[in-house]
C-alpha positions as a LaTeX table, in Angstrom:
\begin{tabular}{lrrr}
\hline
Residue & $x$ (\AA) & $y$ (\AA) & $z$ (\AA) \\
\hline
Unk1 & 0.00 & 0.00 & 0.00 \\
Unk2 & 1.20 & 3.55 & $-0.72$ \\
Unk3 & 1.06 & 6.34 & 1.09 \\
Unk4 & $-0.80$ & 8.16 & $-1.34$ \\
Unk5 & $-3.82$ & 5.34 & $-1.51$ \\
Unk6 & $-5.30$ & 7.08 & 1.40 \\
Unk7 & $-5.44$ & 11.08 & 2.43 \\
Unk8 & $-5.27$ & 9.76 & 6.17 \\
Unk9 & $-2.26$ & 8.03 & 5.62 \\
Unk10 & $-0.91$ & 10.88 & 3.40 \\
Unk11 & $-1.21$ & 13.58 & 6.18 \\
Unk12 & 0.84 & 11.06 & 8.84 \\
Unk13 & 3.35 & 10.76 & 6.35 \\
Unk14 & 3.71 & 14.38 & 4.98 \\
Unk15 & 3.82 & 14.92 & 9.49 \\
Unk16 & 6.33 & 12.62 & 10.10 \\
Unk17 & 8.89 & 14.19 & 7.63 \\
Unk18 & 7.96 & 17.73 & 8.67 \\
Unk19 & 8.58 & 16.69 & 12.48 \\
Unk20 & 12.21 & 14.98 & 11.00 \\
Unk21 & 13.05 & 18.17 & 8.60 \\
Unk22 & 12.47 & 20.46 & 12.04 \\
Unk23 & 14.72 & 17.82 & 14.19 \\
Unk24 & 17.45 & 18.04 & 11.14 \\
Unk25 & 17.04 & 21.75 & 11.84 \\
Unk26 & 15.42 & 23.37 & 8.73 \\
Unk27 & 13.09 & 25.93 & 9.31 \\
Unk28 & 9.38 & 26.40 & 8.22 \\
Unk29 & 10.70 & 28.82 & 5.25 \\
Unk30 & 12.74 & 25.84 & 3.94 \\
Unk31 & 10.11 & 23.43 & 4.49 \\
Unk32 & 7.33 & 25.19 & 2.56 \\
Unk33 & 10.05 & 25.34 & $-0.24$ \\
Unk34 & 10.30 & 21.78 & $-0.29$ \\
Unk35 & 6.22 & 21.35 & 0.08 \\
Unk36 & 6.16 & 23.71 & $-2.76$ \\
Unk37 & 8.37 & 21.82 & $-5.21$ \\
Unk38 & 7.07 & 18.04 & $-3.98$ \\
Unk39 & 3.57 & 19.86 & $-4.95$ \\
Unk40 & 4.46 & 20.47 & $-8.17$ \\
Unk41 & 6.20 & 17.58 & $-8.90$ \\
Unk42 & 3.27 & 15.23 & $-7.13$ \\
Unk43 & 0.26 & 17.71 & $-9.87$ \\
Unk44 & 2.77 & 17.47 & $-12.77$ \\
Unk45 & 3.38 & 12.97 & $-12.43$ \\
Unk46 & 1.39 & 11.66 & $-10.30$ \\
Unk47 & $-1.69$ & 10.61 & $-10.57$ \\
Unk48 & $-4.06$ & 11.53 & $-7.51$ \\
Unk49 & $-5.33$ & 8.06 & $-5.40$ \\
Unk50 & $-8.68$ & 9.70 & $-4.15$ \\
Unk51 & $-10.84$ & 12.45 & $-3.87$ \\
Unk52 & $-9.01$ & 14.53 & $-1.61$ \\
Unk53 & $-5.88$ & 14.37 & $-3.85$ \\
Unk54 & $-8.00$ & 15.00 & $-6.87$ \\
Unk55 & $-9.06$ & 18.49 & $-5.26$ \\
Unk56 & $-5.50$ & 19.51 & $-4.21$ \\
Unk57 & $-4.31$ & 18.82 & $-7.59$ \\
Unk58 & $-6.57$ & 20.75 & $-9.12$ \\
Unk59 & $-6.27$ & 23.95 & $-6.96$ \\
Unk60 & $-2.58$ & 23.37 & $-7.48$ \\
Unk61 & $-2.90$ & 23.46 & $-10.90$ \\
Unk62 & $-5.65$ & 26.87 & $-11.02$ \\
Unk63 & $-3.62$ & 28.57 & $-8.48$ \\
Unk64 & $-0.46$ & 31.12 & $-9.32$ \\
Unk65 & 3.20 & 29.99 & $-7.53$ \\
Unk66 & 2.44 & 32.58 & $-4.68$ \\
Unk67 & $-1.04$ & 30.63 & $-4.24$ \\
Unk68 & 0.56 & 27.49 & $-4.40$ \\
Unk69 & 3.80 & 28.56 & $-1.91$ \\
Unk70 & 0.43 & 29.51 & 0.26 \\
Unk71 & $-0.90$ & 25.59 & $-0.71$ \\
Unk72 & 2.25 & 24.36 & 0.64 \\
Unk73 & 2.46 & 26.23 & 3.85 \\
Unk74 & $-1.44$ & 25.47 & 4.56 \\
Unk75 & $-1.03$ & 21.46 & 3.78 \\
Unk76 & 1.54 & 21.62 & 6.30 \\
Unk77 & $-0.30$ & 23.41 & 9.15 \\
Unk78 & $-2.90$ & 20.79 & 8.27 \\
Unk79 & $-0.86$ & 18.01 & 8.87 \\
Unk80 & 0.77 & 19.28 & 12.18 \\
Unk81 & $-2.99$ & 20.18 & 13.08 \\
Unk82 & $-4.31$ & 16.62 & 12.60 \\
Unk83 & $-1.47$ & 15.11 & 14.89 \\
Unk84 & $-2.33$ & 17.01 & 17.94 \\
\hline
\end{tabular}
């Protein structure tokens, strides 16, 4: 099973290498950066799994690189959010 098969599973993921990129020591400027490129990669190859990708793709793809650095920084307040 992949990670991307199911949003729940996507959101622990994405979490647990957000908590690892902040133990490494990068900061939340250098993490949205990498959000922000694995987002466009992930809209530009992969195909989305469910419904919940589906929608993030496509506001990916209708929204301008400042609205998708803003994309990047919300999906990862979401994930930290869901772990609490």
């Amino acid at each position: 099973m992949s990670v991307l098969d199911n949003f729940s599973t996507w959101k622990d993921f994405l979490a647990n290498k957000i908590d690892q990129a902040k133990d490494h020591g990068m900061s939340n400027q250098s993490i949205t950066n990498v959000a922000q490129h694995v987002g466009d990669y992930l809209s530009r190859h992969v195909e989305p799994e469910n419904k919940e990708e589906r929608v993030l793709q496509e506001l990916w793809n209708a929204a301008s690189e400042e609205e998708q650095r803003a994309l990047a920084s919300t999906m990862i307040k979401l994930v930290q959010n869901s772990k609490q």
